[in-house]
KEKE-3310 file (N, C-alpha, C; in steps of 0.2 Angstrom, whole numbers, plus 5000, padded with zeros to 4 digits):
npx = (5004:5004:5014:5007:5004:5001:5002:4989:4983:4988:4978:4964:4967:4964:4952:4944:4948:4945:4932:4925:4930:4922:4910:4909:4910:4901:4898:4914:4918:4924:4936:4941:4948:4959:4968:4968:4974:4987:4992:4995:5003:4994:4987:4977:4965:4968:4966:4950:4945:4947:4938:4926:4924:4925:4912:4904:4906:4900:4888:4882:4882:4878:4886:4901:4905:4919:4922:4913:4918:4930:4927:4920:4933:4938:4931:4929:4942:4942:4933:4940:4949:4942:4936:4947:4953:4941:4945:4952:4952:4942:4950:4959:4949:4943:4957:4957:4946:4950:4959:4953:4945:4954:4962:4965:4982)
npy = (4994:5011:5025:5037:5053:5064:5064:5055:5062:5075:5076:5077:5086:5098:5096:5097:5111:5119:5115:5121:5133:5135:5133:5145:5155:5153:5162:5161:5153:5152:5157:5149:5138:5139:5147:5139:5129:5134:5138:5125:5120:5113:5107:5117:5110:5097:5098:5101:5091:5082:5087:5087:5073:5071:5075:5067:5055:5057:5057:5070:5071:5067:5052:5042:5032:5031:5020:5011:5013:5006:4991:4988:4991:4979:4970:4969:4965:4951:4948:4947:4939:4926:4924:4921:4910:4902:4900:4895:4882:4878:4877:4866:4856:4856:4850:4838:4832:4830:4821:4810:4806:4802:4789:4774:4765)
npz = (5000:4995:5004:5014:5010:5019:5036:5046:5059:5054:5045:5050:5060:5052:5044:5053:5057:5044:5047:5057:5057:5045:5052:5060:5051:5039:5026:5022:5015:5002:5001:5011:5012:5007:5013:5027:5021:5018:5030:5034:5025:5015:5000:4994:4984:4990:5003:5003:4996:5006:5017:5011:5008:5023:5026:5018:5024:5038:5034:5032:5015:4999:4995:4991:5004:5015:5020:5013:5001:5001:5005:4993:4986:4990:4989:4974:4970:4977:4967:4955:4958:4961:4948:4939:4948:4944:4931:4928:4933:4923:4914:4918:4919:4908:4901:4908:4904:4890:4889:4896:4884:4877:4867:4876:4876)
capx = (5000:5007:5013:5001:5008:5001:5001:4983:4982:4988:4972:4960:4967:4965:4947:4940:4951:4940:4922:4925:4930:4913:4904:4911:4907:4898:4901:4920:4919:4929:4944:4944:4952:4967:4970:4970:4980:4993:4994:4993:5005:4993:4987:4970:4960:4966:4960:4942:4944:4947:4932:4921:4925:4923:4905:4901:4906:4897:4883:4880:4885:4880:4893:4901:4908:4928:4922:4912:4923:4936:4922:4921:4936:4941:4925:4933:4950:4940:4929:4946:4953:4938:4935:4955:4952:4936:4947:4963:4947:4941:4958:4961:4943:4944:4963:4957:4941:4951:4964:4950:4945:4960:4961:4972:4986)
capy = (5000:5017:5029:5045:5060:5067:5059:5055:5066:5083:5078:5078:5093:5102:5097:5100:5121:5120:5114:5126:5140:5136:5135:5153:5160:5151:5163:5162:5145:5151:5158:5146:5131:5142:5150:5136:5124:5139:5138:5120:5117:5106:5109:5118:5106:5092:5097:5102:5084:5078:5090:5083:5067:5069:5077:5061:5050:5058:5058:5076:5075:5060:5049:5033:5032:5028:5012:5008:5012:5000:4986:4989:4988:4972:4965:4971:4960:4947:4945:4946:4929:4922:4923:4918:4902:4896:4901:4889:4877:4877:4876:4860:4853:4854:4846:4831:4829:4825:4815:4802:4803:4797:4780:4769:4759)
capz = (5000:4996:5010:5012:5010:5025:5042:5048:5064:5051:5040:5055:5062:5047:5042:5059:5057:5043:5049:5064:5052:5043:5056:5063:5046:5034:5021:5021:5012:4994:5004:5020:5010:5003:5021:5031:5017:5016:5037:5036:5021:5012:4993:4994:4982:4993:5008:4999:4995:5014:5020:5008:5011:5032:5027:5016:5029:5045:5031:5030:5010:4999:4992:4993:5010:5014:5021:5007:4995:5005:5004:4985:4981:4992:4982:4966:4972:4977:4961:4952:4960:4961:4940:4938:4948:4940:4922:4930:4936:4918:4909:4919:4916:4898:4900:4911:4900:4884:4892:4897:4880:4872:4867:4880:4873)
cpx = (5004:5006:5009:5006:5008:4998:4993:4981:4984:4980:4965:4959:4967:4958:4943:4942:4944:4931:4924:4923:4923:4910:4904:4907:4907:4900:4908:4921:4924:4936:4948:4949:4960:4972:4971:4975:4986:4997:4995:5001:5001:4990:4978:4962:4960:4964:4952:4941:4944:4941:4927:4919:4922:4914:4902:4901:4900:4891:4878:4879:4884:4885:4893:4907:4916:4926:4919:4916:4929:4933:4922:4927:4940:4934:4926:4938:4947:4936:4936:4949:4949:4936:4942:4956:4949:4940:4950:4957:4945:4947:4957:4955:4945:4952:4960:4951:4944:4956:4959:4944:4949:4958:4966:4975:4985)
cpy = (5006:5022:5036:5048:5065:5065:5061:5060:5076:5083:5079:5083:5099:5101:5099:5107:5122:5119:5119:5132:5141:5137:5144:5157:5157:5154:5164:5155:5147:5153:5153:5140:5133:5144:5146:5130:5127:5138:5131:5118:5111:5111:5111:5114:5099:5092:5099:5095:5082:5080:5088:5079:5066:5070:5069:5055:5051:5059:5064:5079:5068:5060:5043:5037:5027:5021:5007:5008:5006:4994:4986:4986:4982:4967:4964:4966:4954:4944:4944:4941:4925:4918:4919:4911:4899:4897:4894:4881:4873:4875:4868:4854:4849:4849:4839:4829:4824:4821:4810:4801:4800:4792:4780:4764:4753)
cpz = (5000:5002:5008:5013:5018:5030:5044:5054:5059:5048:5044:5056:5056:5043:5048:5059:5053:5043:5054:5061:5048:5046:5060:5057:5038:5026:5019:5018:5005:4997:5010:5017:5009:5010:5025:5028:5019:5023:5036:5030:5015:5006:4996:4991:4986:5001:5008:5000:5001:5018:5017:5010:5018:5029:5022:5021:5036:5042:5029:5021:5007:4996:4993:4999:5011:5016:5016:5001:4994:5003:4997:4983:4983:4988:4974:4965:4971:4971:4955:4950:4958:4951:4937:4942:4946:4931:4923:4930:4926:4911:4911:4918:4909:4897:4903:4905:4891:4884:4893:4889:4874:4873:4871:4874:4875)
residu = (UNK:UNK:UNK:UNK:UNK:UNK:UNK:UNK:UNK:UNK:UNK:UNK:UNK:UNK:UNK:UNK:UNK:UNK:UNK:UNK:UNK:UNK:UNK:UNK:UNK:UNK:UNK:UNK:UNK:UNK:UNK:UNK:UNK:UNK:UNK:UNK:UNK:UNK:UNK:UNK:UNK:UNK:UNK:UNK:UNK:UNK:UNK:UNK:UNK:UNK:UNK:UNK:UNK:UNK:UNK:UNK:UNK:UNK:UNK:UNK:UNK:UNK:UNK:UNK:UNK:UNK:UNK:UNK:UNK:UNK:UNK:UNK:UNK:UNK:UNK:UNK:UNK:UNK:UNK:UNK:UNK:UNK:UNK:UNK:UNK:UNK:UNK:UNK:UNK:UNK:UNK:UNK:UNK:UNK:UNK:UNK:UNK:UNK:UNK:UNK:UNK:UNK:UNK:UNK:UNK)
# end
């Protein structure tokens, strides 16, 4: 699995500055992501994307949720193997099949 960029306790404290900030003043939403990125060091569209993300999670926002996305794509993995074994299943089928139609010496 690839390392994040940025440690899980930064991204926290940095969607919660901004849900605060919202909540303080709603209307400062077009500036509040550049201002706290810029304090914070993080790229403004990707903590957009982290704040989204929390409101989609705690449900305020629909979406597919980080847990479901998770669940997805370990069922995406899963249906991978599972079609790659019944292929291997099927290769050897079809091999044992016409081996017991050969004629015996």
């Amino acid at each position: 699995m690839p390392q994040k960029k940025y440690p899980l306790e930064l991204r926290e404290r940095a969607v919660r500055m901004v849900l605060d900030a919202l909540e303080a003043d709603p209307g400062a939403r077009r500036g509040i992501f550049r201002r706290i990125g810029d304090q914070l060091g993080v790229n403004p569209e990707t903590l957009r994307s982290w704040v989204n993300q929390d409101q989609v999670d705690a449900g305020d926002r629909p979406g597919t949720t980080t847990a479901d996305a998770q669940r997805i794509k370990d069922l995406e993995k899963e249906n991978r193997e599972l079609r790659r074994a019944n292929q291997i299943l099927k290769s050897a089928s079809a091999f044992f099949a016409a081996e017991l139609d050969r004629p015996s010496k």
